[in-house]
C-alpha positions as CSV (number, residue, x, y, z in Angstrom):
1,X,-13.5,13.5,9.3
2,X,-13.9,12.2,12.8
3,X,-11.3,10.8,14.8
4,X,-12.0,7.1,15.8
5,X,-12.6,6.4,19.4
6,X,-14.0,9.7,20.1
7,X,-17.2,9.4,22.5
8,X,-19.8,10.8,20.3
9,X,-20.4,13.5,22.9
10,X,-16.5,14.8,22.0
11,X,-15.9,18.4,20.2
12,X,-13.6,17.2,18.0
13,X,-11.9,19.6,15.5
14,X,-14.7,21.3,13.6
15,X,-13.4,25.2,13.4
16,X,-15.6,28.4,12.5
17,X,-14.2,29.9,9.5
18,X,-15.0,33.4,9.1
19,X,-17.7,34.1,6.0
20,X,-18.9,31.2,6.2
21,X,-22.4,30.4,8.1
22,X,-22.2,27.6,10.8
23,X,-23.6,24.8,9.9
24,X,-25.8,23.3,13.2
25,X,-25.3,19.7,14.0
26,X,-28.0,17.3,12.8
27,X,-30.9,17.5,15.5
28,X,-32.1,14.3,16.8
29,X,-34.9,12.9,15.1
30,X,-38.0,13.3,17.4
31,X,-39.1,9.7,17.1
32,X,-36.2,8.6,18.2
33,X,-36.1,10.7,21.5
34,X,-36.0,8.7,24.2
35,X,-37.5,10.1,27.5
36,X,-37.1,8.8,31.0
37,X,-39.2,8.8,34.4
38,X,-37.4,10.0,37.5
39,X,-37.6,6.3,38.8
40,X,-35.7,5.5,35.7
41,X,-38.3,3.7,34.0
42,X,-37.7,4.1,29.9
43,X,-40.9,5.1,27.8
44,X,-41.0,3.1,25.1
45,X,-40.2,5.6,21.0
46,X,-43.0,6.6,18.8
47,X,-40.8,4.0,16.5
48,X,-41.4,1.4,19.0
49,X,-45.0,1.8,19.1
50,X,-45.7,1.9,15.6
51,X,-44.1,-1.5,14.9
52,X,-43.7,-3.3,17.8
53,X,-41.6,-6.5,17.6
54,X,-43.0,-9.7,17.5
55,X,-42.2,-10.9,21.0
56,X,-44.4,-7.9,22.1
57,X,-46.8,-8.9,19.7
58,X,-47.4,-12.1,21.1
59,X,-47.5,-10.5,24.9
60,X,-50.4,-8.2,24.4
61,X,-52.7,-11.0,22.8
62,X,-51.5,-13.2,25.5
63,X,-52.8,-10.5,27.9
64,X,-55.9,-9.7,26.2
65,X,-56.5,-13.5,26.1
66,X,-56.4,-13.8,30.1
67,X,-58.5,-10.5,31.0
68,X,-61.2,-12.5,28.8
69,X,-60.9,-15.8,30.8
70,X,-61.1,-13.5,34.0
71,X,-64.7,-12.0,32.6
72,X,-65.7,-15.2,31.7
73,X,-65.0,-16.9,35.2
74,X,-65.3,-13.7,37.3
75,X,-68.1,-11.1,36.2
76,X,-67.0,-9.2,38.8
77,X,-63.5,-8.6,38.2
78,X,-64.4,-6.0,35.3
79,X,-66.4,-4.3,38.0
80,X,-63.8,-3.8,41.0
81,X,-61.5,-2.9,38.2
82,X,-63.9,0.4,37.1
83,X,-64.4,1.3,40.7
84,X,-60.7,0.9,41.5
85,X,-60.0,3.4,38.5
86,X,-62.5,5.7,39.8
87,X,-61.0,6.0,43.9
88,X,-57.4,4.9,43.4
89,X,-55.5,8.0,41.9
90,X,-53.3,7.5,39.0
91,X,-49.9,8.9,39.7
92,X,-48.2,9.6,36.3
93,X,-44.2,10.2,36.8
94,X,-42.7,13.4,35.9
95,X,-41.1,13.1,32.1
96,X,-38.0,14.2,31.0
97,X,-36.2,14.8,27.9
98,X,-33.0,12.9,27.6
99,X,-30.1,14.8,26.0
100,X,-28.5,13.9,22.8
101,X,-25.0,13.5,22.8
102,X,-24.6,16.1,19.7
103,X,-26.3,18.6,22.4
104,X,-23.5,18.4,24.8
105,X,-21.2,18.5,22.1
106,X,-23.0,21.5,20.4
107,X,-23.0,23.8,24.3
108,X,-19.0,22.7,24.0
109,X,-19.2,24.6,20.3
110,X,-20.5,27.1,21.4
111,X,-18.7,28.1,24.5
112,X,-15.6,27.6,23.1
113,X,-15.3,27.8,19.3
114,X,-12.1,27.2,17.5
115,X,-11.6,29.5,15.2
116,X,-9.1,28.9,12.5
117,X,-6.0,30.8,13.1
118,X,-6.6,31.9,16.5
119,X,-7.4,29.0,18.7
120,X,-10.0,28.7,21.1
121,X,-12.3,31.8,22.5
122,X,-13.5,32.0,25.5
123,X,-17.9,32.8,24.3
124,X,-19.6,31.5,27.2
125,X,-19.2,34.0,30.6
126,X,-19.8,33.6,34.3
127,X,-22.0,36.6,34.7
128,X,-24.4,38.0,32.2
129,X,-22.7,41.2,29.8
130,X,-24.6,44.5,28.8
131,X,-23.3,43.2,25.1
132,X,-24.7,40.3,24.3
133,X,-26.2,41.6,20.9
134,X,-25.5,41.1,17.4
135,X,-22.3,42.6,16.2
136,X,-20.4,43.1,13.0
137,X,-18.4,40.5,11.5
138,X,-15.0,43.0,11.6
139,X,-15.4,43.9,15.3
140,X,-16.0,40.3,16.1
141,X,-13.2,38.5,14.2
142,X,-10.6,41.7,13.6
143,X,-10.1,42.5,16.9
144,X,-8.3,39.0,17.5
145,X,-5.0,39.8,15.4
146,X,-2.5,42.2,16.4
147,X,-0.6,44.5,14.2
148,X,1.9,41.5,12.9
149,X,-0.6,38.9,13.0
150,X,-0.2,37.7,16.2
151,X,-3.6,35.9,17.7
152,X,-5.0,37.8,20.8
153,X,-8.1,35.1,21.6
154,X,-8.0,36.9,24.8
155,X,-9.9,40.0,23.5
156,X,-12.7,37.7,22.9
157,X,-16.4,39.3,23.7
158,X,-18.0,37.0,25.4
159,X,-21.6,36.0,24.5
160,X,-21.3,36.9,21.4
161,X,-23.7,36.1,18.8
162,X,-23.3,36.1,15.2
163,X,-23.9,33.5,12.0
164,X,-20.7,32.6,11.8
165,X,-20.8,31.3,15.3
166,X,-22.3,28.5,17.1
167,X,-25.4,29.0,18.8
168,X,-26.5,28.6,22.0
169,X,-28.4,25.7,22.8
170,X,-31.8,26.1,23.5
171,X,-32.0,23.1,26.1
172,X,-29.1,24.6,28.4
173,X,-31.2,27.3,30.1
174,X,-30.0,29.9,33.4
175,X,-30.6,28.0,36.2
176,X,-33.6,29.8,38.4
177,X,-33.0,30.5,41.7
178,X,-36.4,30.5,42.3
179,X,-37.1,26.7,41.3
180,X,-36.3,23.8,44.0
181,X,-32.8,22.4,42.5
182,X,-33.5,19.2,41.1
183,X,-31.7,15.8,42.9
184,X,-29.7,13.9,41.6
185,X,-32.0,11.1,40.5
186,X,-33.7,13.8,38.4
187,X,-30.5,15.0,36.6
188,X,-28.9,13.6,33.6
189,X,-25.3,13.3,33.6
190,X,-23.1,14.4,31.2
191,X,-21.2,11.6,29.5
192,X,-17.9,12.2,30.6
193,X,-19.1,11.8,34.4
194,X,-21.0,9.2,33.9
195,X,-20.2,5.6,36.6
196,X,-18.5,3.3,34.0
197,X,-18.9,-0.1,35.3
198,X,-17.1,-1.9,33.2
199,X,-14.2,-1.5,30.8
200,X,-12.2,1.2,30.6
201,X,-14.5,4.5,31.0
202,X,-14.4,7.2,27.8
203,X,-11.9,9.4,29.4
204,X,-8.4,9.0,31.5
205,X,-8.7,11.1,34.3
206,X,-6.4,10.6,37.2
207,X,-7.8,12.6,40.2
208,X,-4.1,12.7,41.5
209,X,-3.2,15.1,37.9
210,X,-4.0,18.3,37.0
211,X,-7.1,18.0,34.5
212,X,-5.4,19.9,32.1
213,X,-3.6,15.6,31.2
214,X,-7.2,14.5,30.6
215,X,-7.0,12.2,28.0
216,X,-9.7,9.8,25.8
217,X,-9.2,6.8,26.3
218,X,-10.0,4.5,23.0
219,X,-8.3,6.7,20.4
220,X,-5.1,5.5,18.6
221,X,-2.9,8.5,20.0
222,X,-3.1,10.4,23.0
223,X,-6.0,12.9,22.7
224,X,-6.4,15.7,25.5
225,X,-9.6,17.1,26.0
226,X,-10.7,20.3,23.9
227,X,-11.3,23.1,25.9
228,X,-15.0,22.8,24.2
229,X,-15.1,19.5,26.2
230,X,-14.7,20.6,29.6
231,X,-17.1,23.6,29.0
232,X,-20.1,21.4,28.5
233,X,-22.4,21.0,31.0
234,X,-22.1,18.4,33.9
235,X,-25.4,18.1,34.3
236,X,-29.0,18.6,32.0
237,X,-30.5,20.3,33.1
238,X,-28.2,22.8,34.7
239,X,-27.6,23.1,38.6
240,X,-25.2,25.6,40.4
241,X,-24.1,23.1,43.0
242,X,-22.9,19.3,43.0
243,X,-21.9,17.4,46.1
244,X,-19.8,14.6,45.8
245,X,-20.5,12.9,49.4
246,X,-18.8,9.8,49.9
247,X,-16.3,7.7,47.6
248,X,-17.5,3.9,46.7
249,X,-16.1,1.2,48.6
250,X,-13.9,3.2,51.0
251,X,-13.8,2.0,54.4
252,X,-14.3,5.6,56.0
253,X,-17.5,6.8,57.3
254,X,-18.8,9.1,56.8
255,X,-16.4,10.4,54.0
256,X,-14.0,13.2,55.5
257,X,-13.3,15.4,52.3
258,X,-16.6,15.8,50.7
259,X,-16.6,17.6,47.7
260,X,-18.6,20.8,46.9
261,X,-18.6,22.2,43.6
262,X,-20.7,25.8,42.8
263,X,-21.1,27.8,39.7
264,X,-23.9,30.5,39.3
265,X,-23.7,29.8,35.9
266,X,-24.4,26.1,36.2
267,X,-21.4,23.4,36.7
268,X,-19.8,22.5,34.2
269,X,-17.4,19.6,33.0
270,X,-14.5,21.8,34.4
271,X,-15.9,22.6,37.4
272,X,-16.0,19.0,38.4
273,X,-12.7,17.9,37.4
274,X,-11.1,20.8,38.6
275,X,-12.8,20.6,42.2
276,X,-11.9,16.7,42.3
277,X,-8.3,17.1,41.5
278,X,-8.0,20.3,44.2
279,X,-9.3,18.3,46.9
280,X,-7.5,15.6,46.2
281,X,-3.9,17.4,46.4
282,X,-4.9,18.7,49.5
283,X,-2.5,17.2,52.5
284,X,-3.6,15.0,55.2
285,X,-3.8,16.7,58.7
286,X,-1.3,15.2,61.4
287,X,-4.9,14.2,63.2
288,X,-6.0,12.6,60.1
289,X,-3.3,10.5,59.2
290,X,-3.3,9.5,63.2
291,X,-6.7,8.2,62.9
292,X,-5.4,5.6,59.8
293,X,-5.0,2.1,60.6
294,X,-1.5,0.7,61.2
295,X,-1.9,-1.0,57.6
296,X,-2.9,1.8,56.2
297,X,-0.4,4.0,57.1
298,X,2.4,1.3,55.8
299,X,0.4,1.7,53.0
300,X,0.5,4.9,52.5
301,X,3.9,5.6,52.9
302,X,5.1,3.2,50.8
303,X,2.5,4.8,47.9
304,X,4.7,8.2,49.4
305,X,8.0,6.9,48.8
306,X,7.4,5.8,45.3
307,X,5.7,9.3,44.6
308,X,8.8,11.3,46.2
309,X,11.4,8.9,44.6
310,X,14.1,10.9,42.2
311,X,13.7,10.6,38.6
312,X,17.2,9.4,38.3
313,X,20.6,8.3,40.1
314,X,22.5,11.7,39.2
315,X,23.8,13.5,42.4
316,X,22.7,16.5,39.9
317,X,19.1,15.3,39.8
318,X,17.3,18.0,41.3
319,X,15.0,15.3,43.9
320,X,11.6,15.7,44.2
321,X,10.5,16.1,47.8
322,X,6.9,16.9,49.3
323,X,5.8,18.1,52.4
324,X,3.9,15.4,53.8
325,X,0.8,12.6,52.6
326,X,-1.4,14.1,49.9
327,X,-5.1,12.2,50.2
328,X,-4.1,10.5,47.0
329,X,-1.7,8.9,48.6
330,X,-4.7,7.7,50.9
331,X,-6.5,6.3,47.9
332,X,-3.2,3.9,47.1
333,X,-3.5,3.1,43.7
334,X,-7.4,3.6,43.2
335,X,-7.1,6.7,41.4
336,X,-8.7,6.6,38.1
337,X,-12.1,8.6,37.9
338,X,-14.7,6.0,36.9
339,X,-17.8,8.3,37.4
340,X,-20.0,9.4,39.5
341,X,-23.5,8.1,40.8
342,X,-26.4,9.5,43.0
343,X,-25.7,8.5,46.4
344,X,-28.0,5.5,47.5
345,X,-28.6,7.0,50.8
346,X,-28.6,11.0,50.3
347,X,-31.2,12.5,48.6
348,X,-28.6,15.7,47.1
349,X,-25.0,14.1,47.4
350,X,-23.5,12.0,44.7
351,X,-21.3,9.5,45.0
352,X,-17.7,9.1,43.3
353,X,-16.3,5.9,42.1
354,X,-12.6,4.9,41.6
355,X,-10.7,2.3,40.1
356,X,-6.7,1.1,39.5
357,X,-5.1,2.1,36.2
């Protein structure tokens, strides 16, 4: 049953039980596939064409009805308009699929299936494997039980392939090394990245805490993230390398701690979070915290003292102390991951917005 307020994109708690085939999730219907220029224009469904509404009814006979008064008035008007087809070349925009969100959610199945009993396997791999065949069902599922039963997920094959498994999406191809890397503007986000403007985005991720407290954000309890979750693909199609260039709204220019985030096997989910939060942690040089504004650094330290402040009263407390101003101390209390956009004025960077809790 799903969980309510899970972003439709979410892995959930489906398990693979062993003897039983895995069931695919449903495929999107293909008239219902929207696709999308690289200017971001949206092409209208095949269900949209079929039976157009009446609004667009009455705006195509409107139209029709004024390129007859312009015949009628202007003979010549139907003229310049063949010869301007002829010379004037029609530039069609490049079309692209858009991804489902049961896609993302079936690449999360399937590099990192729960199986009943053992927990979560680790199938997708950073580097190709000489054994990425079919295998038996006892050497794929025995070998992850020790002698008393204990679960050993670590002795997971990765890549492996087998009914009882989920497959690997076909739309998540290798990225080729060969082909120019698409920009941003041509990349689809995954869901979880995605710039929420308003409202509370799908996920709690505060860039000043390890990844692994990654909550969602509109279910009744506190969910984490699966691990199926963060393997999913940041991007459709797959890149090896993201840039995150400047941070929306901060004051600094250009932004000193860009981001860079590289996987050969394409980034994933992970990747990004992971790279954010390290950066993030990262303490601000003696130079760097020179450079701040008076205000700011009042600022700052006060964000420090609160952060550094003991737990409690006890003399037997042990006291937290840190070594010096982390950059999310910088950010204040902006430190809620709200998503990430293509920068406006870089054609391969991205930009990362942030908000208060």
């Amino acid at each position: 049953m799903p969980i309510p307020g899970l972003p439709a994109n979410a892995v959930g708690s489906r398990v693979v039980e062993y003897g039983s085939p895995w069931q695919r999730s449903p495929p999107p219907h293909a008239s219902s596939l929207l696709e999308s220029a690289t200017d971001g224009t949206l092409i209208r469904t095949e269900d949209e064409e079929v039976a157009p509404s009446e609004s667009g009814r009455r705006r195509k006979k409107f139209k029709r009805l004024v390129r007859g008064f312009r015949r009628v008035f202007d003979p010549t008007s139907s003229k310049r308009l063949t010869q301007s087809s002829i010379h004037d070349p029609i530039h069609k925009p490049a079309l692209r699929r858009q991804v489902k969100p049961e896609e993302w959610r079936a690449y999360g199945y399937w590099a990192r299936p729960y199986i009943r009993g053992v927990g979560v396997v680790r199938n997708s791999s950073p580097r190709p494997v000489a054994h990425e065949s079919e295998l038996d069902p006892d050497d794929i599922f025995g070998d992850l039980w020790g002698r008393h039963g204990s679960p050993h997920p670590e002795r997971w094959v990765p890549l492996s392939r087998h009914p009882f498994l989920p497959p690997r999406p076909d739309a998540f191809v290798l990225p080729d090394p060969a082909s120019p890397t698409p920009t941003p503007r041509e990349l689809q986000l995954n869901p979880y990245l995605e710039h929420q403007l308003l409202g509370m985005p799908s996920i709690v991720f505060d860039i000043s805490m390890e990844p692994t407290a990654i909550t969602f954000s509109a279910t009744e309890n506190l969910i984490p993230l699966m691990p199926g979750d963060l393997a999913q693909p940041a991007t459709f199609p797959l890149v090896t390398r993201i840039v995150i260039s400047a941070v929306a709204d901060d004051t600094a220019h250009p932004w000193p701690w860009p981001i860079t985030i590289y996987n050969s096997s394409g980034v994933k989910v992970e990747d990004v979070f992971d790279c954010i939060y390290e950066n993030f942690r990262q303490f601000l040089t003696r130079d760097e915290y020179d450079r701040l504004s008076e205000k700011k650094r009042y600022l700052v330290q006060r964000v420090l003292q609160a952060r550094c402040k003991p737990l409690s009263d006890s003399p037997y407390a042990p006291e937290y102390t840190d070594e010096g101003v982390r950059r999310h101390d910088y950010m204040l209390d902006r430190t809620l991951f709200r998503g990430l956009e293509p920068h406006p004025h870089e054609d391969d960077t991205w930009i990362m917005f942030v908000g208060s809790h």
